[in-house]
Structure formats: structure tokens, C-alpha cells
N, C-alpha and C positions, 0 to 999 in steps of 0.2 A: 240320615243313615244310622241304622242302629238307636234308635231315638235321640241323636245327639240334635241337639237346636242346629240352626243357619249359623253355621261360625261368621260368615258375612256381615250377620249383625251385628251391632254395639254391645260388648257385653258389660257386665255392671259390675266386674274385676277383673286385674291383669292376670290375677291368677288363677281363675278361673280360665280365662281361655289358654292359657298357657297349657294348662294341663289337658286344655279340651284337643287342641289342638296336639300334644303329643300323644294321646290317644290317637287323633284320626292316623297321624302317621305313621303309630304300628299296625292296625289295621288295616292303612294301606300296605304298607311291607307285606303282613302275612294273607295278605288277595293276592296279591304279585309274585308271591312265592306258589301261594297254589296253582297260578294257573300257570305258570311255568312247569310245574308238576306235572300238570296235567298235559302238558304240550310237549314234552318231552320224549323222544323217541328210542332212545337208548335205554335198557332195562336199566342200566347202572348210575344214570344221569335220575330215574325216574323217581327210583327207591333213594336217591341221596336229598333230592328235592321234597322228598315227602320228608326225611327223617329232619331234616331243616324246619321244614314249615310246623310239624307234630311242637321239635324242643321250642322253636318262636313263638307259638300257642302258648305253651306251660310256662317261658320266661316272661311272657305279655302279662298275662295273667298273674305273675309271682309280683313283676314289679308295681303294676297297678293296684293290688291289694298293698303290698307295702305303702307305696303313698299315702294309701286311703288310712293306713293305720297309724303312718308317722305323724298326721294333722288331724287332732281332733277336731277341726273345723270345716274338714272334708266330708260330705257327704252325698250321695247322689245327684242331689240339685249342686251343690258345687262342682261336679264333674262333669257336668254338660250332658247329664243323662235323665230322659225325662220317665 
């Protein structure tokens, strides 16, 4: 998903999958937000779910670049991104 390897497999550091794996899990979070979103039948439920899922994007993405910048030793291939 999203080019991330088989987390399933043996990976060749803890920390590596550590981090591959808290990836997958906000990207599970902000799928489960959208479709809630989108499942929503209430005007007011519908626009709160989106305004949720819009800032979880932009904090996903804030904190994932910080990582990437705290560890010079972090880089793509270390992220479980192929």
C-alpha cells in the first residue's frame, strides 16, 4: 500500500519498521476518517469529519517530515518507502 514493502516481513531494523509501521497507522486513521466523512448523513457531522480528516493530513504529513529531518540516517529506503 502506497509503496510501503510487506510489513509481514523480516525487516533489517527495529527501527525501520517501527516507523514503517507508524506510518501505516496514520494512514489507516486518515482512510477511516474519510470514509466516515463520507458516510455521514448529517450536514454537520459531515463538514466536521472532513475538517478532521483535511488538519490529520497536514499534522500526518508535519510530523513525518520532522522525523525525516530529526535522523540524518532517515531516508526513503529507511521509511519503508520504495
Amino acid at each position: 500500500m502506497f509503496g510501503m514493502e510487506d510489513l509481514t516481513e523480516p525487516q533489517e531494523s527495529q527501527e525501520k519498521a517501527t516507523i514503517s509501521y507508524f506510518m501505516l497507522s496514520l494512514m489507516q486513521i486518515a482512510d477511516q476518517a474519510k470514509i466516515i466523512h463520507w458516510q455521514t448523513g448529517l450536514d454537520t457531522e459531515h463538514r466536521h469529519f472532513g475538517m478532521f480528516y483535511e488538519g490529520f493530513i497536514e499534522q500526518m504529513d508535519t510530523i513525518i517530515e520532522a522525523i525525516d529531518r530529526k535522523s540524518t540516517r532517515l531516508n526513503s529506503s529507511h521509511l519503508g518507502i520504495s
